[in-house]
C-alpha angles and dihedrals in degrees: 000000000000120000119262105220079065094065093042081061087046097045091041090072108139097213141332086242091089093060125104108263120214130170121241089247085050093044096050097052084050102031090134093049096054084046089060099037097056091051099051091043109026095221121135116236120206118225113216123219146155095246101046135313124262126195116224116215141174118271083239095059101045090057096047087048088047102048084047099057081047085058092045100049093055103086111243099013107092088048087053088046082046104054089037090066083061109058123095115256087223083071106043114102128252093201113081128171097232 
């Protein structure tokens, strides 16, 4: 499983504006390098081609954004994810059922 807090930073993206931009002919000459690049940084980068554009992220990334969007997708579930961020962890408790 990947932590969600992790995917709230992911999905809160402002805007894919702020992404390195190549172009298809660049990102194929350096297709190793942006590999690399998106999993040490977890940034996005937008390819650039004639036909449409792709983003090329991290494998890391793509399962915590999918799990989220699973979360998300269950009513009720994201706002109890989301009350639960903001207790305190002095008040969670230690003993669990399971």
């Amino acid at each position: 499983m990947y932590e969600i807090p992790y995917a709230f930073k992911v999905l809160k993206k402002a805007s894919m504006s702020d992404s390195p931009i190549v172009s298809i002919t660049e990102a194929r000459q350096t297709l190793f390098g942006l590999v690399d690049q998106v999993n040490e940084s977890h940034e996005p980068i937008t390819i650039t081609g004639k036909r449409g554009n792709a983003i090329l992220v991290s494998e890391e990334d793509w399962r915590a954004l999918q799990e989220t969007l699973y979360l998300k997708s269950i009513p009720g579930v994201w706002d109890s994810i989301e009350a639960g961020l903001q207790e305190p962890v002095e008040e969670c408790s230690d003993d669990l059922p399971w």
